[in-house]
C-alpha positions as CSV (number, residue, x, y, z in Angstrom):
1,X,-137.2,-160.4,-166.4
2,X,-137.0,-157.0,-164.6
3,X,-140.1,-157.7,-162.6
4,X,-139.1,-161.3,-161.6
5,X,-136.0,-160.0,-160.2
6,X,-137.6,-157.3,-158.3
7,X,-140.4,-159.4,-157.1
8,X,-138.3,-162.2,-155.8
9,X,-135.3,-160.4,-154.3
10,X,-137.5,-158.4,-152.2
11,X,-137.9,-161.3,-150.1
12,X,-134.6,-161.4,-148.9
13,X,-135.4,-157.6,-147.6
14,X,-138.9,-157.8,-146.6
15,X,-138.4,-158.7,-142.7
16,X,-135.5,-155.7,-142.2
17,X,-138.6,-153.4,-141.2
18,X,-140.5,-156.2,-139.4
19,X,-138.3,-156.9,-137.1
20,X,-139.3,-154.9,-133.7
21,X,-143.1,-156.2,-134.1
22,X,-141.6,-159.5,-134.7
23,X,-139.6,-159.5,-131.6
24,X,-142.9,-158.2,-129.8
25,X,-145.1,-160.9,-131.0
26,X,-142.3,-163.6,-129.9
27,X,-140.9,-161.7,-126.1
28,X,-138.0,-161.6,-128.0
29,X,-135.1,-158.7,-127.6
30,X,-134.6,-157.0,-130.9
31,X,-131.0,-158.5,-131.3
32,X,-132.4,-161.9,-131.1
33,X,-135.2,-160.9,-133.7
34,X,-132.0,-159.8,-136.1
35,X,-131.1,-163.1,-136.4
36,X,-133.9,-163.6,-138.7
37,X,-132.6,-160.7,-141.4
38,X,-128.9,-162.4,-141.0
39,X,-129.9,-165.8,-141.7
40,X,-132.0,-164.4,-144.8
41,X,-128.7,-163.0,-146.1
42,X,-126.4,-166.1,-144.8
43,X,-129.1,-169.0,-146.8
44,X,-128.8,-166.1,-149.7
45,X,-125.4,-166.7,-150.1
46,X,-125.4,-170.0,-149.7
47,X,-128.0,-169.9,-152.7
48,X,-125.9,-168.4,-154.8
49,X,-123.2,-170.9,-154.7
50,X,-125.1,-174.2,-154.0
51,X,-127.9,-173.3,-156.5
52,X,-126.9,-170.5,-158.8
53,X,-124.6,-173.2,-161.0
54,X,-127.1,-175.3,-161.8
55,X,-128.4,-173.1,-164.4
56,X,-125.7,-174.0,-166.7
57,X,-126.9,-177.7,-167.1
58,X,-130.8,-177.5,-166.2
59,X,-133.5,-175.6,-168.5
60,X,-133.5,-171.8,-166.6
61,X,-137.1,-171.7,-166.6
62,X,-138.3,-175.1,-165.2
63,X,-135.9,-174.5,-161.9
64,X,-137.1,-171.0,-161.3
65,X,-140.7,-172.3,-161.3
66,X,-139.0,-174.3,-158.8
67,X,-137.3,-172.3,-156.6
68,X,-140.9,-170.1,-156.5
69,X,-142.7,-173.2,-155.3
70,X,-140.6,-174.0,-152.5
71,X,-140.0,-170.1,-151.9
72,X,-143.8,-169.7,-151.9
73,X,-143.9,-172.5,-149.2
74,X,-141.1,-170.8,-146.7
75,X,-143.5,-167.3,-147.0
76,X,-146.4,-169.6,-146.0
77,X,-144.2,-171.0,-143.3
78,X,-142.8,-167.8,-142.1
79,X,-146.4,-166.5,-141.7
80,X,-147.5,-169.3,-139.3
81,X,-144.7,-169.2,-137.6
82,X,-145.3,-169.6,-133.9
83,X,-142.1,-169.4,-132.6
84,X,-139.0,-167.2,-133.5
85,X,-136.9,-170.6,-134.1
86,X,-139.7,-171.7,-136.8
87,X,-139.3,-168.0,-138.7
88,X,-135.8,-167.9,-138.7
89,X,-135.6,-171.5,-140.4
90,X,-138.6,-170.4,-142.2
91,X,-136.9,-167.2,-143.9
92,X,-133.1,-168.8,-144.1
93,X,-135.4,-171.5,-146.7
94,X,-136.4,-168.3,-148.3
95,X,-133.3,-166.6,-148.3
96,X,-132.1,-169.8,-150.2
97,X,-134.8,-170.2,-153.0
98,X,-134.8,-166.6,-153.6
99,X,-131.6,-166.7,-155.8
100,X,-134.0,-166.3,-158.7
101,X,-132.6,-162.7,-160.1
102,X,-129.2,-164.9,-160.1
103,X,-130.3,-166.9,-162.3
104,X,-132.1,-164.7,-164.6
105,X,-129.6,-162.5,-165.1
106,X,-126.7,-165.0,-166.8
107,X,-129.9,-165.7,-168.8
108,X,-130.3,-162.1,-170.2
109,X,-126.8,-161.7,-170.8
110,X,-127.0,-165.0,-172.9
111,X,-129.6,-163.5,-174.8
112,X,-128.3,-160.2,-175.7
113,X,-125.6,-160.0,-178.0
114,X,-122.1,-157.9,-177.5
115,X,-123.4,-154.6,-178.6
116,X,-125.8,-154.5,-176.5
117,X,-125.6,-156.5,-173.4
118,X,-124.6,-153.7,-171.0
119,X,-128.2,-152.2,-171.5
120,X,-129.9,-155.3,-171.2
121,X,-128.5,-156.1,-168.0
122,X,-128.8,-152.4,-166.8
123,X,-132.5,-153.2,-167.7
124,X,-133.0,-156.3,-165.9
125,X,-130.8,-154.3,-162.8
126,X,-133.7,-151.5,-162.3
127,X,-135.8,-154.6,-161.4
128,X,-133.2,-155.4,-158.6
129,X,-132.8,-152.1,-157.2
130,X,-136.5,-151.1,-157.4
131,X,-137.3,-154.8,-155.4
132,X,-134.7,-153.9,-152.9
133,X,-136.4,-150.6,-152.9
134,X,-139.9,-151.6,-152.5
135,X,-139.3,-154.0,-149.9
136,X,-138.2,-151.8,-147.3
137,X,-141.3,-149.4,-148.1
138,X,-144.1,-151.9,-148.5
139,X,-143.1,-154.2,-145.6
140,X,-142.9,-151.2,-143.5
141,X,-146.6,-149.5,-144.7
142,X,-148.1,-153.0,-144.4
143,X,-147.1,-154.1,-141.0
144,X,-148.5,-150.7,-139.6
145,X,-151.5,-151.5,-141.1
146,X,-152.1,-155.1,-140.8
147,X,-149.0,-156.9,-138.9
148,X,-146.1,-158.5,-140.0
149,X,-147.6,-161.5,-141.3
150,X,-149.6,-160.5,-143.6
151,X,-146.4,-159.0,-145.5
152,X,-145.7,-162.7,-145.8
153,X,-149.5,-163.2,-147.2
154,X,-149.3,-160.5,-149.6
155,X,-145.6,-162.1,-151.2
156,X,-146.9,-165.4,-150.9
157,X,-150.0,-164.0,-153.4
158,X,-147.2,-162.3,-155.7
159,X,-144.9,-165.3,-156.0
160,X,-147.9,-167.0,-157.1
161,X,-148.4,-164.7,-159.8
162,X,-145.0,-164.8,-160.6
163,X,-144.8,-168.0,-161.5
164,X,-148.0,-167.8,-163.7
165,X,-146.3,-165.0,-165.8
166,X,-142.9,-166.9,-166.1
167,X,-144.9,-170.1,-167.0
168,X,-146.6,-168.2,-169.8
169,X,-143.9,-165.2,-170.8
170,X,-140.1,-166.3,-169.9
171,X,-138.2,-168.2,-172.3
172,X,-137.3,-171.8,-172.9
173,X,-133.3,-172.4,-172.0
174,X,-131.3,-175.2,-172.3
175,X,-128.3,-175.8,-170.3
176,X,-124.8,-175.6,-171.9
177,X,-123.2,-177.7,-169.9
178,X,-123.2,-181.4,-169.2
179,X,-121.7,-182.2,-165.4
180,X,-122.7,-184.5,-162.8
181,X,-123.8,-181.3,-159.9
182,X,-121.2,-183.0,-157.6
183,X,-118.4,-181.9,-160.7
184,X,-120.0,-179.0,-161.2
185,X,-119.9,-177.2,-158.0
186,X,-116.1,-179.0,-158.2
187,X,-115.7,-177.0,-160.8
188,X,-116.2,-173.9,-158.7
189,X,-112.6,-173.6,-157.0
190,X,-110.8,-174.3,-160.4
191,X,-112.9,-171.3,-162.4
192,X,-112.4,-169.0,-159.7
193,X,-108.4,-169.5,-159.8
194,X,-108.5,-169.6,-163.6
195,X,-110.3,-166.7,-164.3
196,X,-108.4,-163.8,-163.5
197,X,-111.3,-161.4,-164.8
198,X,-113.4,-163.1,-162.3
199,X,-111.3,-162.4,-159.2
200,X,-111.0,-158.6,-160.0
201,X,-114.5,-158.3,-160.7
202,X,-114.7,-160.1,-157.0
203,X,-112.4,-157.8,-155.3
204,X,-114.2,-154.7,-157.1
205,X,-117.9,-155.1,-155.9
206,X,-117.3,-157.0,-153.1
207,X,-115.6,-153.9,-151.7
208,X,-117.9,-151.2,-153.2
209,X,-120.8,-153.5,-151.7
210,X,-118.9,-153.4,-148.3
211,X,-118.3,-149.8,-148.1
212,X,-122.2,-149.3,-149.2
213,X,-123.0,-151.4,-145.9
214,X,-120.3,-149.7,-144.3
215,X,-122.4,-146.5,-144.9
216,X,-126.0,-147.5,-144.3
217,X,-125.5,-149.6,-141.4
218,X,-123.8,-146.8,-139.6
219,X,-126.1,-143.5,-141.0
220,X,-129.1,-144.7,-138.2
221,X,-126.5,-143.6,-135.5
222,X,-125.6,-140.7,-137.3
223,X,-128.8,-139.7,-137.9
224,X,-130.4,-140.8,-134.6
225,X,-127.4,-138.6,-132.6
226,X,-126.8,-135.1,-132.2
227,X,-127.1,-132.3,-134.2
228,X,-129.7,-134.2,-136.2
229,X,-131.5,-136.1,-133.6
230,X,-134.1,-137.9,-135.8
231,X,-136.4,-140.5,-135.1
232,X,-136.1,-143.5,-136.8
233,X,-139.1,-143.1,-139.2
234,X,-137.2,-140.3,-140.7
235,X,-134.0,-142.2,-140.6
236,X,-135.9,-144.6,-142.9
237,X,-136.7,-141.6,-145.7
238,X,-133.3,-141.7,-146.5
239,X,-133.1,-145.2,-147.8
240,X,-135.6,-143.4,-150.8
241,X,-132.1,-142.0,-152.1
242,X,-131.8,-145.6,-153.6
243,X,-133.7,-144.8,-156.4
244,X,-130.8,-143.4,-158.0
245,X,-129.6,-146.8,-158.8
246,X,-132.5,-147.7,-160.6
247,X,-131.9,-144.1,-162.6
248,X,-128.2,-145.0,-162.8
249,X,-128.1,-148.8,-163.9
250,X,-129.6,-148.5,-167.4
251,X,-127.1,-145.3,-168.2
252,X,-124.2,-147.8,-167.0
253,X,-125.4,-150.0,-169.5
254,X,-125.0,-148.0,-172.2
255,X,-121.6,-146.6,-171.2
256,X,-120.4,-149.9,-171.2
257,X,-121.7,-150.7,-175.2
258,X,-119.9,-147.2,-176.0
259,X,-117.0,-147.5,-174.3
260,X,-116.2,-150.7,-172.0
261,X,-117.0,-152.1,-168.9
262,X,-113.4,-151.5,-167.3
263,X,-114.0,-147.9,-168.4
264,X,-117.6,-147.8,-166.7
265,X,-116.1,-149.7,-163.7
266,X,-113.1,-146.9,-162.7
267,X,-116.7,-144.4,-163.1
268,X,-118.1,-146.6,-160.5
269,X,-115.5,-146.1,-157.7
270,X,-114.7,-142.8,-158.9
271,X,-118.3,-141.9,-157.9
272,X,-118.0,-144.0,-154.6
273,X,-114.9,-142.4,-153.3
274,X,-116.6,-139.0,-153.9
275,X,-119.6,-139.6,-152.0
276,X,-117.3,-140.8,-149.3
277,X,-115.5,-137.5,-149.5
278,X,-119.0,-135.9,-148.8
279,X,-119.8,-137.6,-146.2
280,X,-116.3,-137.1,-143.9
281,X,-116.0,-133.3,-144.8
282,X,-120.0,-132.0,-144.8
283,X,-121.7,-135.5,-143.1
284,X,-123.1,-133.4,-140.8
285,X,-125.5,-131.1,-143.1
286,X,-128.0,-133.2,-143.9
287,X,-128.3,-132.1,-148.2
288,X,-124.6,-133.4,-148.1
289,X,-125.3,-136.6,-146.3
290,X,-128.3,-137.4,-148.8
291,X,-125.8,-136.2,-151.8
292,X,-123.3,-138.5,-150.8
293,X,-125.7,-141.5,-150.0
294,X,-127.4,-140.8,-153.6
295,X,-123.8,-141.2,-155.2
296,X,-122.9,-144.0,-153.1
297,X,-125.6,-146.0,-154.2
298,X,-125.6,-145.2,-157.8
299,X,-121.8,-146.2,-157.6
300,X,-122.6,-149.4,-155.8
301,X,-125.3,-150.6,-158.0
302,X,-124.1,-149.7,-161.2
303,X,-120.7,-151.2,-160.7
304,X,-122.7,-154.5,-160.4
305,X,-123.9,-154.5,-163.6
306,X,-120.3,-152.9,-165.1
307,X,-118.4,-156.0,-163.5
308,X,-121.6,-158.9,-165.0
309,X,-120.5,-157.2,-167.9
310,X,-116.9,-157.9,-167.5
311,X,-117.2,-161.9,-166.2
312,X,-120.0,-162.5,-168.8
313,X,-117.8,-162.2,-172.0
314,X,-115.4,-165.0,-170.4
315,X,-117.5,-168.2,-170.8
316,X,-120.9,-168.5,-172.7
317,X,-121.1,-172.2,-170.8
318,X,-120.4,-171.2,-167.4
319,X,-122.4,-167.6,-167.1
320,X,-124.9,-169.5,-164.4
321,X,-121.3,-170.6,-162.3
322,X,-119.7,-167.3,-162.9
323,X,-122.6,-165.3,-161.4
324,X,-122.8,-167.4,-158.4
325,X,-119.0,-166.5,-157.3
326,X,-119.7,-163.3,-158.2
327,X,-122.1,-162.5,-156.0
328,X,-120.7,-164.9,-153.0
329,X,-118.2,-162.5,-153.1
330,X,-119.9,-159.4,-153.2
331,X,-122.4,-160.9,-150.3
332,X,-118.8,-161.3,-148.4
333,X,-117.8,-157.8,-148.9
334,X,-121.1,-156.9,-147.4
335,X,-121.3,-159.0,-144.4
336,X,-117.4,-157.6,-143.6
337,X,-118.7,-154.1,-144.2
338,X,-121.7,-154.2,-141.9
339,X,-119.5,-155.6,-139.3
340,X,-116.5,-152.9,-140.1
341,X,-119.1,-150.4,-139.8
342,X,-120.4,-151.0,-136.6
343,X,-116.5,-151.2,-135.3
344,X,-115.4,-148.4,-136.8
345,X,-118.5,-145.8,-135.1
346,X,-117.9,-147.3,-131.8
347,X,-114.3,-146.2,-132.1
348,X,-113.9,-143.4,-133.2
349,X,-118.1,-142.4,-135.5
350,X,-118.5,-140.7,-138.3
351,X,-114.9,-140.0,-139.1
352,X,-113.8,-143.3,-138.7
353,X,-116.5,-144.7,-140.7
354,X,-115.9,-142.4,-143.5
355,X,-112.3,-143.4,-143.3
356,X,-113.3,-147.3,-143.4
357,X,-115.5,-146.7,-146.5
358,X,-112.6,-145.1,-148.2
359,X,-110.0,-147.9,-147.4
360,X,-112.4,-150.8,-149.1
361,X,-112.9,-148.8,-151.9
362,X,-109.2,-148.3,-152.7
363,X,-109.4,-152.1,-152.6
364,X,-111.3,-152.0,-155.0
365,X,-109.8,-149.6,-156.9
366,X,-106.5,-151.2,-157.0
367,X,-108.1,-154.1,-158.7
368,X,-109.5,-152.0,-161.6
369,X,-105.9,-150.1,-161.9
370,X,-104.0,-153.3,-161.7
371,X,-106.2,-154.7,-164.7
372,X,-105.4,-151.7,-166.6
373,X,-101.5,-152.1,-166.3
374,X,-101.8,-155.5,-167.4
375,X,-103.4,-154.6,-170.5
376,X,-100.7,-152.3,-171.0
377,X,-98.0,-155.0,-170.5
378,X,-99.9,-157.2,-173.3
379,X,-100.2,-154.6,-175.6
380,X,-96.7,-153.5,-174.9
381,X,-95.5,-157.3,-175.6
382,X,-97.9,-157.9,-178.6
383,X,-96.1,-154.6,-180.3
């Protein structure tokens, strides 16, 4: 399950280093060849809420051999591409297919029992951060080696094999729930107002997810500027710091067995806020930038799996439905802190995008703290 995850989410991240030979290749400017990466991310999200729920009624395994083959088809597409329009509708079809790790992961958690759910879906998580990972690296290597294109060749090869190892290894599912699709994506609207363990969850990564892009769509500036002055091969080195959320998301796991996932959620922003505090004091000596980038991102992706942890436990039929508003959400936060981000440096750098970071995680924070008093005016009412 780790593998399939990291496999198929690196799609969604495989054009980010592509992008100036792709805008060569077409005559395009560079911001016109960004659209492709948005799209990716916009047909992502749209995935995860038009596709995502229909895990809880089909068999898991028959419509990720699905997805795959239409996935497997855009890559093919996006490589014969011969105009930018034809890759950008070529990789928003991918972006849209690729939802696989979103379905997987409700999957695991339906597997594993209460005692140890946290470390399975830490387990499944070091596929998803490694994948993210990966893509960045291998995209790059290949396409100074061979072109862009062949990076869609070479995925289009591993989603083939991908689907030979899920047709032979993953297990038979069965849907839990029996709605027509037009009632079940219905059914969205009405869980998301009902579930108030849903909305917090929501709040909490969608922010930590927005101050992460707060962060790295902003450090390339940083970096790039005076006194550092780098070029942007080495601004690329210090994406490497997000192995640490590969390191970080099976320890999170097993905090959350031993003592909660609200507990191991507060750990999560705690850690965020801290890298932030880094960042606006020392951001300009590099060890203290990578510290606080290193900490950011084991915040970031181990409060994902804290808060699956949390939205998982409410309902065993609706884990497929769950995950996809969970992750709308946090796609949300990201898109409004890549666009914060940029605002924020132009007005007043570094500082103010520190400062910007800090504000979305208090957000966050206050959803976590909030949850807390509430338990404490059960308890207090129970008693």
């Amino acid at each position: 399950m780790a593998a399939a995850c990291g496999f198929a989410v690196a799609n969604v991240y495989l054009n980010q280093t592509l992008l100036v030979d792709i805008a060569g290749t077409f005559g395009a400017a560079e911001a016109e060849a960004g659209i492709v990466t948005t799209l990716t991310q916009v047909g992502y999200a749209l995935g995860n809420l038009m596709i995502v729920p229909l895990g809880d009624i089909f068999e898991r395994r028959r419509l990720i051999l699905a997805l795959l083959g239409v996935a497997s088809l855009s890559l093919v597409s996006a490589a014969l591409s011969g105009s930018l329009t034809w890759l950008i509708v070529s990789n928003f079809c991918l972006g849209l297919t690729t939802v696989i790790p979103q379905i997987i992961v409700p999957l695991a958690a339906g597997m594993a029992d209460e005692r140890n759910r946290g470390k399975v879906l830490g387990t499944v998580a070091i596929g998803l951060v490694c994948g993210i990972l990966g893509a960045r690296l291998v995209s790059g290597l290949v396409d100074s080696l061979w072109g862009w294109r062949s990076m869609y060749w070479i995925s289009f090869g591993c989603m083939l094999l991908l689907a030979l190892l899920i047709r032979l290894r993953f297990p038979v599912s069965k849907g839990t729930a029996s709605l027509p699709y037009r009632r079940l994506l219905l059914s969205l609207g009405p869980l998301f107002m009902k579930e108030d363990v849903l909305r917090r969850s929501c709040l909490s990564q969608g922010m930590i997810f927005g101050s992460f892009s707060v962060f790295f769509t902003t450090i390339g500036f940083l970096l790039q500027a005076p006194p550092y002055s780098y070029s942007s091969a080495v601004v690329g080195l210090v994406g490497l710091v997000g192995i640490g959320g590969a390191i970080a998301t099976p320890i999170i796991g097993r905090v959350i067995d031993r003592k909660g996932a609200s507990f191991a959620n507060k750990m999560c922003m705690l850690a965020a806020m801290i890298s932030f505090l880094i960042a606006v004091t020392a951001g300009h000596w590099l060890p203290a930038l990578i510290l606080a980038a290193f900490l950011l991102t084991v915040g970031t992706q181990a409060n994902q799996v804290a808060c699956q942890a949390n939205i998982f436990n409410l309902s065993a039929s609706a884990r497929s439905r769950l995950n996809g508003l969970y992750m709308v959400c946090t796609f949300l936060g990201g898109a409004l802190g890549s666009y914060l981000g940029v605002w924020a440096w132009t007005r007043w750098h570094w500082t103010g995008v520190c400062i910007c970071g800090m504000v979305m995680i208090a957000a966050g924070m206050s959803a976590a703290l909030e949850n807390k008093k509430r338990r404490e005016q059960s308890q207090t009412i129970s008693s």
